[in-house]
Each structure stands twice: as structure tokens, then as C-alpha cells.
N, C-alpha and C positions, 0 to 999 in steps of 0.2 A: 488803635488796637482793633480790630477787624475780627474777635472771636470774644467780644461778651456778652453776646447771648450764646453762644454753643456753649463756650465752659461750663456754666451753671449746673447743668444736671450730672457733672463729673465731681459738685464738691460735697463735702458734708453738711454743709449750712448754709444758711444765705440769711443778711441780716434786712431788714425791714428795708433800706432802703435801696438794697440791687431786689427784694421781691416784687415790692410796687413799682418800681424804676423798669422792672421786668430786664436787665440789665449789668453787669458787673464787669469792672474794669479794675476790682483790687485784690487781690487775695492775702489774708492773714491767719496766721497762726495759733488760736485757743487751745488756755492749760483748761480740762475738763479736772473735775472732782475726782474720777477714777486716777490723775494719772494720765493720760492719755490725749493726744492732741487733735484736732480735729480743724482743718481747711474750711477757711469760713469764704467767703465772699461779700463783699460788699460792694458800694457805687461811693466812690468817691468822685466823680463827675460832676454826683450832685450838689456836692456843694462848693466843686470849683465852678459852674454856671450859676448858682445863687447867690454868691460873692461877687465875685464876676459884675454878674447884674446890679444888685444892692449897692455895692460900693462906689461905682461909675455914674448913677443915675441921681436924679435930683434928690427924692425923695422914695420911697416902697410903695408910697400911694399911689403915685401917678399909677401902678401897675393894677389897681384894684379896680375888680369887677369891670377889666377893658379886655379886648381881644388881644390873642398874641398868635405868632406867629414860626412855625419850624418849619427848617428847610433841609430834606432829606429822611432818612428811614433806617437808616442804623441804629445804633448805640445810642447814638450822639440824642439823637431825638428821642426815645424814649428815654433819656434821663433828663431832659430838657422837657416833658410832659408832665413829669412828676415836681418837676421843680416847679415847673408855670402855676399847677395846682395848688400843691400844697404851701409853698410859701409865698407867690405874688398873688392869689385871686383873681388869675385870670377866667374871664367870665365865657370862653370858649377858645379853642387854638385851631387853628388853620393848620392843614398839613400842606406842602406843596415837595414834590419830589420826582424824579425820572421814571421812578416805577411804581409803576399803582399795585403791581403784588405785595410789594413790602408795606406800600403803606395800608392794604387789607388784612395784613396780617399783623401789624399793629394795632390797629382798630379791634378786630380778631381775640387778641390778645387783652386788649382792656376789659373788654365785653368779659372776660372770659375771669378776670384777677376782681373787675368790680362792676359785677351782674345788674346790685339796684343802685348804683353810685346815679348822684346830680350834683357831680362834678362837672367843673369844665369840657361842655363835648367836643370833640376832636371833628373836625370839617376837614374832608378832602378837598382840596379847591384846584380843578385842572386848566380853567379856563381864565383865562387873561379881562373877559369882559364882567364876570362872574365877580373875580377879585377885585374889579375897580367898585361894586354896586355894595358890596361891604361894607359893614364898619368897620374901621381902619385899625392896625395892630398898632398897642404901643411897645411891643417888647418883639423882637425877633430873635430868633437863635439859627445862626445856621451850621449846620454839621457836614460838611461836602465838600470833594477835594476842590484842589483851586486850580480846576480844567476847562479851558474851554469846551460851553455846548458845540456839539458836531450831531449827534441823532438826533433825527424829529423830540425823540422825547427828552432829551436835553433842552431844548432849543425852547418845546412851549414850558416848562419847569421854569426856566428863564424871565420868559414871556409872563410868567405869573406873577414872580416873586416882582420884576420892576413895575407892573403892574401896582401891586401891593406899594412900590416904594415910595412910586408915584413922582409926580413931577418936583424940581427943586423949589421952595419957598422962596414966593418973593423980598420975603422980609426976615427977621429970625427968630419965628416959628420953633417951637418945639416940635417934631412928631414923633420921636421914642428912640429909643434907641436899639441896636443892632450889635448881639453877641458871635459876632464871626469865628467859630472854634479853629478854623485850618489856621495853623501856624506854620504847617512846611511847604516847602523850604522857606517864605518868608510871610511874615504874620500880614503884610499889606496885601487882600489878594484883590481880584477883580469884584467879586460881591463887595468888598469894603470899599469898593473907588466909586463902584454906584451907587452906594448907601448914601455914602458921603457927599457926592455930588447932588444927591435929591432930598440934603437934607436932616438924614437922618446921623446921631452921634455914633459911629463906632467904638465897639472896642473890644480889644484884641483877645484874639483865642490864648496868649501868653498871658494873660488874667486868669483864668480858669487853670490854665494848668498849675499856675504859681499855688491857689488854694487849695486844687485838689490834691496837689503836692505835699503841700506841708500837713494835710489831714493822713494823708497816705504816713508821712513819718513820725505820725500821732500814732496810730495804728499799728506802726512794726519796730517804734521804740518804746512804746507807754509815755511818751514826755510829751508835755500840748510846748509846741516849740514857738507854736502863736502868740503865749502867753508872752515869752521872755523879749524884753525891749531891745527894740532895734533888727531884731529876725527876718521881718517880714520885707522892711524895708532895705536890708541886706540881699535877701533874695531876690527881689524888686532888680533892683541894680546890676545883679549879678546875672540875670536871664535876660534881662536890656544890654547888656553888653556882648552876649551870646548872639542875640537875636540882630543887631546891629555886624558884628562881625560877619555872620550867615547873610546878612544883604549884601555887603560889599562884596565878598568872593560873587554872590550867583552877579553882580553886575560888571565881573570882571568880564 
């Protein structure tokens, strides 16, 4: 979805977590007391990357007061800023991405939502030598299509993040794990083949969607459809055999 930050200033409301997310990818419907209905928006993103992450990962701690890491300047990433923060305790996040306008005007924008915040600070990191002299992320999120670099600034964006990935373990090492969102056309993209090869655990961007999905139909039926057994695991199956099917034809 490529339009949630513009929608924003077109609705009636915005709930705490597309404000701080600075971001929205949901829109729902409120009965007001008058009568009257009112277009709310929200970020359900953010809790299919929190899920996502939590569920996949050893424990919540490993994630505490350690570096993390986003890759890209859209949506994607500032819902993936507010999650690092507010539920894992990452103790600063790196940004790495193709365009340094976007990621000034993220930055921009935090400054701007939380002026005396000593939250996790946001690092631009453009340089490949820069990113090896770091303390090392244990959480990555990347939000970016799944295109080969071709512009210089593709190319060193690249250059940073394998930097970041670092070389594969000679033994088996934990080094964190790696929430890959692009799912199209198929959820295995090139950032997850080099994750994986250096090490780090993937997992797939059809996690995130599967949770922010089923909050999204929290939201526009009133039923928590999480709660009812067997649901999730239903869903589970049923977007793996989508997502499986979607491989085979593109390798036809």
C-alpha cells in the first residue's frame, strides 16, 4: 500500500497507533454518540510486525535494550520504528535505505511527534565501513521491493545492509533475526537468501500479514477471531498454500 502516510490528513481520526506509527494502512468505521459515523484510521502493520517478530523469535528478551535495524523509508518502516520501541526495547535502530530524503523526513517527523522523547534514536547508517564498527542488530525489519540494486544508491543501501549481516557463522551462532515484509510475488526474496546464508533466522513477510489481518477483521467485524480455536492455525495453512501455489506458477 504505497499511500499511508498521504491518506491520514483525508480522515476523521487517527488512533494512537497509525499517530505514533506516524502511518496507516487500515481504515475503520465508528458508531459516534451523535449517530453519526466517523473514518477512523489506524496501523495494523503494527501488530502484524510485533507478532511476526515475538512469535518467531527465541524469547522478547533477546530483543531488549540491543540495536535493531530497518531497511527502507516508507510505511513499512515507520511502523516497524514504533514497534522496535514500544514493544521490543530496542536500545537504538539504524535506518539504511536508497534515499536519504525519505529517511530525513522520518527522522523529521519523530523530532517533530516526540520533541523530549529518550526513546530508541533512529541512526542513519549510509556507509558499509560505518555499519561494520557498530554494535550489531538483533532484530531487522525490511520493507522494500524485492528488486535488484541497479543505482549507485541502491547498490551502496545493499552494501550496508550485508555489511550489517555480516559474514555466515562458523558455528550456530545465534545473530537475530530478519523480518522480511515483501511477500510479492514470492515471500523468498533476495534479502532473505542473504540473511539466511550469513546466518541470520528469516521470517517471512506472510507472518505479518497473517496478524495484521486477522486484527484488521477484529476491527471491521467486532469479533477477536484470534480468540476462537483453530483460526489462526486455519489461516496459517490456508495463505501457505496460496503462497506455495504463487511460487510454482512464477517458476513456471
Amino acid at each position: 500500500m504505497p499511500h499511508k502516510v498521504a491518506i491520514m490528513p483525508h480522515l476523521d481520526d487517527l488512533t494512537e497507533d497509525a499517530r505514533q506509527a506516524g502511518a496507516c494502512n487500515t481504515i475503520f468505521l465508528r458508531e459516534e454518540q451523535d449517530g453519526s459515523r466517523s473514518y477512523v484510521g489506524t496501523n495494523t502493520d503494527c501488530i502484524g510486525i510485533r507478532e511476526a517478530l515475538l512469535q518467531n523469535s527465541p524469547s522478547a528478551e533477546i530483543f531488549q535494550n540491543k540495536p535493531a535495524l530497518i531497511v527502507g523509508g516508507g510505511g513499512t518502516a515507520r511502523s516497524a520504528i514504533y514497534v522496535l520501541r514500544k514493544w521490543l526495547g530496542a536500545s537504538k535502530i539504524y535506518i539504511v535505505n536508497r534515499d536519504a530524503s525519505e529517511v530525513a523526513t522520518i527522522l523529521n517527523e519523530d523530532k517533530e511527534r516526540n520533541p523530549t522523547s529518550t526513546q530508541a534514536p533512529l541512526i542513519h547508517v549510509t556507509d558499509p565501513a560505518v555499519a561494520t564498527s557498530l554494535e550489531a542488530p538483533v532484530a531487522i525489519v525490511s520493507g522494500i521491493p524485492n528488486y535488484p540494486p541497479k543505482t549507485p544508491e541502491e547498490i551502496n543501501a545493499r552494501q550496508v545492509l550485508q555489511a550489517f549481516l555480516g559474514e555466515a557463522p562458523s558455528s550456530d551462532e545465534f545473530k537475530g533475526v530478519i523480518l522480511e515484509m515483501c511477500y510479492h510475488p514470492v515471500p523468498w526474496t533476495e534479502i532473505a537468501e542473504l540473511a539466511s546464508t550469513s546466518g541470520w533466522r528469516v521470517i517471512l513477510g506472510s507472518e505479518a500479514l497473517i496478524w495484521q489481518g486477522l486484527e484488521q477483521a477484529r476491527l471491521w467485524t467486532g469479533q477477536d477471531v484470534v480468540a476462537v480455536p483453530g483460526v489462526v492455525e486455519k489461516v496459517k495453512d490456508m495463505v501457505a498454500q496460496s503462497l506455495a501455489e504463487r511460487s510454482s506458477k512464477s517458476n513456471l
